[in-house]
C-alpha positions in Angstrom: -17.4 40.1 -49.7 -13.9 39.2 -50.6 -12.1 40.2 -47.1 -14.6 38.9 -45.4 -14.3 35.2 -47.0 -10.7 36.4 -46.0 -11.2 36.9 -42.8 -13.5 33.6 -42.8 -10.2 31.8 -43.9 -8.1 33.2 -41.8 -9.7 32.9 -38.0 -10.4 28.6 -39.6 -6.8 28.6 -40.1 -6.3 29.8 -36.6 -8.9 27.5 -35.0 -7.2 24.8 -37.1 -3.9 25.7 -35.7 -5.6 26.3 -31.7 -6.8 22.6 -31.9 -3.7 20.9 -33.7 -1.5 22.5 -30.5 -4.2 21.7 -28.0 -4.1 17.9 -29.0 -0.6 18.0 -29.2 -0.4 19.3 -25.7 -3.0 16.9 -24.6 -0.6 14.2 -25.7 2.5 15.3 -23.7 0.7 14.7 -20.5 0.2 11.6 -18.7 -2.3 11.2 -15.8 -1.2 9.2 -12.9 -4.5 7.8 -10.9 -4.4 7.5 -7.1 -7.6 5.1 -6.2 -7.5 4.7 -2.0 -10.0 5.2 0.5 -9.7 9.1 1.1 -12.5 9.4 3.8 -12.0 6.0 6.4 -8.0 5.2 6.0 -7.4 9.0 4.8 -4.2 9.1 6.9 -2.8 6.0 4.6 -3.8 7.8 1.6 -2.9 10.7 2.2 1.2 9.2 3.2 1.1 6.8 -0.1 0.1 10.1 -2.2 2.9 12.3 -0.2 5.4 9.8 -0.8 4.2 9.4 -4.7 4.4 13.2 -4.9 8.1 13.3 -3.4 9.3 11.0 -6.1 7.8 13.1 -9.1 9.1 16.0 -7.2 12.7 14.5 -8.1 12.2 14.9 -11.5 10.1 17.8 -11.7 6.7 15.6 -12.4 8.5 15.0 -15.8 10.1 12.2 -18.5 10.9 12.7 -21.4 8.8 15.5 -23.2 5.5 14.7 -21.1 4.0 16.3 -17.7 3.5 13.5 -15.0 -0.3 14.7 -13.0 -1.4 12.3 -10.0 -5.1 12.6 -10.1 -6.9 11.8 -6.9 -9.6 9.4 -6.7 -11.8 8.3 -3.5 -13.3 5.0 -3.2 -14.3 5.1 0.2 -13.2 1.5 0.8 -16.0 0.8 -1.7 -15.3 -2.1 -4.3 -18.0 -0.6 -6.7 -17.0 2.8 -6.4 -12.9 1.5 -6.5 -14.3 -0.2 -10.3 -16.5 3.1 -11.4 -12.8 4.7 -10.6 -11.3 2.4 -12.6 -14.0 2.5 -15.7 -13.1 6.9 -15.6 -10.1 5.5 -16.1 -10.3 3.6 -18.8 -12.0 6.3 -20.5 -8.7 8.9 -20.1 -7.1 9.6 -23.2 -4.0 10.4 -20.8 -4.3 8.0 -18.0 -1.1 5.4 -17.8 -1.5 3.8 -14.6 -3.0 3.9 -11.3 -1.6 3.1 -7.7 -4.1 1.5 -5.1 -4.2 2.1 -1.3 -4.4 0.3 1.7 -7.4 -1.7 1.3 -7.3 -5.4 -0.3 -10.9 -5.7 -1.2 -11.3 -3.0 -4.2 -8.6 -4.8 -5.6 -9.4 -8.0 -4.8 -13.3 -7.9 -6.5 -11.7 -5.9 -9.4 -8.9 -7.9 -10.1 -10.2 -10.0 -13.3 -11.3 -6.6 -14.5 -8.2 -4.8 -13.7 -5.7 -7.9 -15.9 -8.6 -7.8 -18.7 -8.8 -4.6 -19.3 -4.6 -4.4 -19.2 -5.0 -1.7 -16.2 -1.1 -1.1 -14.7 -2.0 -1.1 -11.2 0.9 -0.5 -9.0 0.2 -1.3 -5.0 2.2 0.4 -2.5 -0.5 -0.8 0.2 -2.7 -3.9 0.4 -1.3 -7.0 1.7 -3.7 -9.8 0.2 -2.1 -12.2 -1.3 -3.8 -13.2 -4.1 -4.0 -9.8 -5.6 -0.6 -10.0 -7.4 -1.2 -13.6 -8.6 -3.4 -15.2 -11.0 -4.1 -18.5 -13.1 -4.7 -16.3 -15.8 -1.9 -15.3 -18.5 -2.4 -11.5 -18.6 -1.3 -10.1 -14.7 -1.2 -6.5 -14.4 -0.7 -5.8 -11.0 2.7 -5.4 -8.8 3.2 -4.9 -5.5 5.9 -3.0 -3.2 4.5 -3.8 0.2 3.6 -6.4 2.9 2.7 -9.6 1.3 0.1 -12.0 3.0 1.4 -15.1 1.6 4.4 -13.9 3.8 3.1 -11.8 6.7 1.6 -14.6 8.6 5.1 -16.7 8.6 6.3 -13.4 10.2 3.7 -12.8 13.0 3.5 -16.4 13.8 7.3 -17.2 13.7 8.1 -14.2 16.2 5.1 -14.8 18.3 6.5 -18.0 19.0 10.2 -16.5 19.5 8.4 -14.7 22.2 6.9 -17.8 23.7 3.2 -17.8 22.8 2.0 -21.7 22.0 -1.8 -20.7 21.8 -2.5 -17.6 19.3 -6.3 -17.3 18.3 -7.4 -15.6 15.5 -9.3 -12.3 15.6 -9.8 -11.2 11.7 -12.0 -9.0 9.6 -14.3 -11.3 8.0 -13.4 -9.7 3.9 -11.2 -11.7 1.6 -8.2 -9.8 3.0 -8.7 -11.5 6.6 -9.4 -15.0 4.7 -6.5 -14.8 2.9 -4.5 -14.4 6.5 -6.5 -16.7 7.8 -5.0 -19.5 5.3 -1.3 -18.4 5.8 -1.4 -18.2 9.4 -2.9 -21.3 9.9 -0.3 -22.8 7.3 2.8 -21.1 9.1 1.5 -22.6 12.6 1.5 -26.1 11.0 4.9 -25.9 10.2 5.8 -24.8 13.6 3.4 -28.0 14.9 1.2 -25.6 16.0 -2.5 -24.4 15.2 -5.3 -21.6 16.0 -6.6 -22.4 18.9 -9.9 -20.6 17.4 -11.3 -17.9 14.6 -13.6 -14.9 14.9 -14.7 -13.1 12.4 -16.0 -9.0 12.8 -17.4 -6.7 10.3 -16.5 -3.2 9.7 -18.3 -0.6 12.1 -17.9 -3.5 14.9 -19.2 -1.5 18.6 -17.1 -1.8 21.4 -19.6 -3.7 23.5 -19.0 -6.3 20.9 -15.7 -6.2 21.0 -15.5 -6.5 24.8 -17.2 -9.7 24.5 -15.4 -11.4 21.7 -12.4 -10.5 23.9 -13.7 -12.3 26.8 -14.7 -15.3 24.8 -10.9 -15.7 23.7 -9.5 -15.7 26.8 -9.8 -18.7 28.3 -8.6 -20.4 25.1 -5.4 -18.4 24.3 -2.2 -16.8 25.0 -2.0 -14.4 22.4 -4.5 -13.0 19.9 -3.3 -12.8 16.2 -5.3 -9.5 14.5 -5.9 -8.6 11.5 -8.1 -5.8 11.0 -7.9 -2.2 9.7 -7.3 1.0 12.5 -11.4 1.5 12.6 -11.7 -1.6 14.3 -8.2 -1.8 15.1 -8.9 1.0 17.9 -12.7 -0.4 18.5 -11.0 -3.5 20.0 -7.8 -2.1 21.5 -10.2 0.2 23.2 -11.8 -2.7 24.5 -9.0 -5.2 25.5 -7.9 -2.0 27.4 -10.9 -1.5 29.8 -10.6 -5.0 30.8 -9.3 -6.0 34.1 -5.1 -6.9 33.9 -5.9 -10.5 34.0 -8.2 -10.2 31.1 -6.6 -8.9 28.9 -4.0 -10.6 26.0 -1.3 -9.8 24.4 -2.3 -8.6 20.6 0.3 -9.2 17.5 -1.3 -7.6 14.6 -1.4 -7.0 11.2 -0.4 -3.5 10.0 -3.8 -2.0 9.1 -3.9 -0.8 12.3 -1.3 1.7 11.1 -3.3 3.1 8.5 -5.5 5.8 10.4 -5.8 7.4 13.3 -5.3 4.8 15.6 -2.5 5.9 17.7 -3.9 9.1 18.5 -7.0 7.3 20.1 -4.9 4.7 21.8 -2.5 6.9 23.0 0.8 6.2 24.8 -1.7 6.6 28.4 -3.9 3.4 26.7 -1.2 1.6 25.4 0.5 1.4 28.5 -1.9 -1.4 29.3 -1.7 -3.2 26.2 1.2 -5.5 25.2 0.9 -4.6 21.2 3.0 -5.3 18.2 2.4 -4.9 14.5 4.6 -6.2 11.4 6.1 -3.1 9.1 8.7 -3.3 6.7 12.6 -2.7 7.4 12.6 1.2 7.2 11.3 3.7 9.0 12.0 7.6 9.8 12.0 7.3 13.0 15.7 6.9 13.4 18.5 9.2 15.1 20.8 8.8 12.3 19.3 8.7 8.6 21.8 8.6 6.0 22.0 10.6 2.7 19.4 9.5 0.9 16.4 9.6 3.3 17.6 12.8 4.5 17.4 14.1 1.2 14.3 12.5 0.6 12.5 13.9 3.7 13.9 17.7 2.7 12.7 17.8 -0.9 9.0 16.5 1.0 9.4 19.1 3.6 9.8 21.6 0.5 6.6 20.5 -1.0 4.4 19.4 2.0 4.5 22.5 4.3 2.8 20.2 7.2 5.7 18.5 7.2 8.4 19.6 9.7 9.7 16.8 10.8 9.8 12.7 9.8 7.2 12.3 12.9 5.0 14.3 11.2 4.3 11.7 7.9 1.4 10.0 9.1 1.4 6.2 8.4 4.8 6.4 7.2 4.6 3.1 5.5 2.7 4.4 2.8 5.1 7.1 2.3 8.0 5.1 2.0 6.6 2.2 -0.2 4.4 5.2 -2.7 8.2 6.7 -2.8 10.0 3.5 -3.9 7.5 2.0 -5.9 7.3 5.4 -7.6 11.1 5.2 -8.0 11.3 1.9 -9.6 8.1 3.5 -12.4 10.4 6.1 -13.0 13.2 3.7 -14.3 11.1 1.8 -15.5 9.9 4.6 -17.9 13.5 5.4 -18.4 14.3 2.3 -19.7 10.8 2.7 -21.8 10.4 5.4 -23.1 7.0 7.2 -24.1 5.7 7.2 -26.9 2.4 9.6 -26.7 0.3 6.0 -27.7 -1.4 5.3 -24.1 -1.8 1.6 -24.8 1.9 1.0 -26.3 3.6 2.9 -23.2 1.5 1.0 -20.9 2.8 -2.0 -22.5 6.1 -1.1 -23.0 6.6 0.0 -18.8 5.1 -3.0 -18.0 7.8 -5.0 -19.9 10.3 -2.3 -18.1 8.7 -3.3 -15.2 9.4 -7.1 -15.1 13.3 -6.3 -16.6 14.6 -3.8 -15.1 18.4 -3.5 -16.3 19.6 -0.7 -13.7 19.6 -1.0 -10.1 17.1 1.9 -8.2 18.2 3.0 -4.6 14.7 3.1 -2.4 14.2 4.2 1.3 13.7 0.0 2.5 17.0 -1.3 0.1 18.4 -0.9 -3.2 16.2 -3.0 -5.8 17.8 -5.0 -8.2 15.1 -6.7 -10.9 12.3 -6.5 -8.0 10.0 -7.9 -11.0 10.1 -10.5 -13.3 7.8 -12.2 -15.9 4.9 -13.5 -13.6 4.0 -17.3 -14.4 2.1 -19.6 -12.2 4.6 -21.3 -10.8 6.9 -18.0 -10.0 4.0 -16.5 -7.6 6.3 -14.2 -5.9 6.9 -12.5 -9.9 5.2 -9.1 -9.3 6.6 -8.9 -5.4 9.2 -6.4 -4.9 9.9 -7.1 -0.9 10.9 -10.1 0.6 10.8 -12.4 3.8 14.2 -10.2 5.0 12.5 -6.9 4.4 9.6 -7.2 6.9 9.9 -6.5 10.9 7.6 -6.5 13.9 7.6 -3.2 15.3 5.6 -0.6 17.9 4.3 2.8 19.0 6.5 4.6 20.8 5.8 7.6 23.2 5.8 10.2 20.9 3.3 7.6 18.5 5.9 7.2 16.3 7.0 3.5 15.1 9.3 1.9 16.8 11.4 -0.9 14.3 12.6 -4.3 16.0 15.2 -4.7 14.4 16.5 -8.2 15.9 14.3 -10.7 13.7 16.5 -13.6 12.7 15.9 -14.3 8.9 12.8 -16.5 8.1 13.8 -19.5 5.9 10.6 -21.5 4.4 
């Protein structure tokens, strides 16, 4: 009876001991979320979680004494499931953050629970303006990547450069298209110009449709401003490209069209009867001469992502290279930090990082030097890391890779 109370004793002890070291290794790992649209923009997922990857990578998916895991989630481009993503969030003893993908919406109808709830959400993708700004105090969300409040100065100013007096505006009728809507039309004003007309589409628009939207602009425009993801982006290049020579417009777009598949549907045969263009930000891949540090950013990916053999390979490379440098600036950010194993405090503590950062961090698009600051209503651009100088119009080349123009003069407002 006595060894066997013994015994009893001993394997509690041992349980005792199994659990102390299993919390304790719970606590040194810290779950980084990925919540994008995995099934309808998978290629732009799929580049923003490469180029993620490729930063942790550098530092062997660890800081300090704790294990850095991205955990995927798939929202579908669905604002409900984005926030049922967000809520498995919240309940992760070991979740710090989580970085969004292309789509503005998710974020847009999950914003006020996003700051309440004191989620870090880092954006390497969506463009709508008001998802980085708030009347609220709390803001919890900061961007590295095309900026609507700025994007439409940029397609309208250049269209113009061009020589178009008469854009029209073709836009996907979600809060992402509205907010375009507003800064386009403002830009035009300033440049004593305005839309000669708005349509709005829905997601899963048919090509029929399409065809006769096109033929309704026609008459009133020179140039058709779009904004719209590559779904519909192809539905209506597609279109525009079936139409006899004199039909058909020139189309400056918005980068969502970048996000998929689109340039393997409208392929360099299609495109040669389209005059397209689409805004990206000042670095690509696509150059004969990348210096050191994108050369050794692409080889340690190369390393990790077998399909990767050369820079034409990363699909939607935008969301590589902003996932990599908005990673990059999260890992200073810690650095400066620290973690403490309390989830709340080190979310609290990076975001303060975050908006001070005291050492510079080299990126693929520039060096960033304090890309954040405290956000207050009357410094909207606080939780922006890019600016006016960092964007570019650019195009598919032959080979579907993106072609920069690199000639913009700088944009002053």
């Amino acid at each position: 009876m006595r060894h066997s109370l013994f015994f009893q004793k001993k394997i509690i002890t041992i349980l005792f001991l199994i659990l102390i070291n299993f919390k304790t290794q719970a606590l040194e790992t810290y779950n980084l979320y990925l919540d994008a649209d995995f099934s309808g923009a998978k290629a732009s997922s799929i580049s923003i979680q490469q180029g993620i990857e490729t930063a942790l990578f550098e530092v062997n998916h660890k800081l300090f004494k704790y294990q850095l895991n991205l955990v995927i989630k798939n929202h579908r481009g669905n604002s409900l499931r984005s926030k049922r993503n967000l809520e498995a969030f919240l309940q992760d003893p070991n979740a710090l953050l989580v970085f969004s993908g292309l789509h503005s919406p998710p974020i847009l109808a999950n914003k006020k629970f996003i700051n309440q709830n004191e989620i870090l959400l880092l954006d390497p993708w969506a463009a709508a303006g008001p998802i980085t700004r708030t009347t609220h105090k709390k803001n919890w969300i900061f961007r590295l990547s095309i900026d609507d409040q700025k994007a439409g100065f940029i397609i309208s100013d250049n269209a113009i450069k061009e020589g178009f007096t008469k854009p029209f505006l073709l836009l996907e009728d979600t809060g992402w298209g509205r907010s375009n809507e507003k800064t386009i039309t403002k830009a035009l004003k300033q440049k004593n110009l305005k839309p000669m007309g708005v349509k709005w589409f829905n997601w899963g628009i048919g090509k029929n449709h399409a065809r006769l939207t096109l033929r309704e602009i026609k008459p009133l425009a020179d140039v058709i401003f779009f904004v719209g993801n590559a779904t519909e982006g192809k539905t209506f290049a597609k279109a525009m490209s079936e139409l006899s020579s004199d039909e058909r417009l020139p189309i400056r777009s918005h980068w969502g069209i970048t996000g998929g598949d689109f340039a393997d549907i409208i392929n360099k045969d299609i495109r040669q009867s389209l005059d397209l263009q689409f805004i990206q930000t000042s670095f690509s891949f696509n150059s004969d001469k990348l210096t050191a540090l994108p050369t050794s950013v692409f080889n340690t990916a190369k390393k990790n992502f077998k399909q990767l053999l050369t820079p034409q390979d990363i699909k939607a490379q935008t969301g590589f290279i902003h996932g990599y440098d908005l990673t990059k600036i999260l890992i200073s950010a810690i650095n400066q930090s620290g973690l403490t194993g309390d989830k709340k405090q080190d979310q609290h503590n990076i975001h303060k990082a975050l908006e001070s950062l005291q050492k510079p961090v080299e990126g693929l698009i520039k060096t960033y030097i304090k890309p954040f600051s405290p956000y207050m209503i009357n410094q909207p651009d606080a939780h922006e890391a890019l600016s006016f100088n960092d964007y570019v119009m650019a195009y598919y080349g032959d080979d579907n890779e993106i072609i920069l123009i690199k000639n913009n003069e700088k944009i002053g407002l």
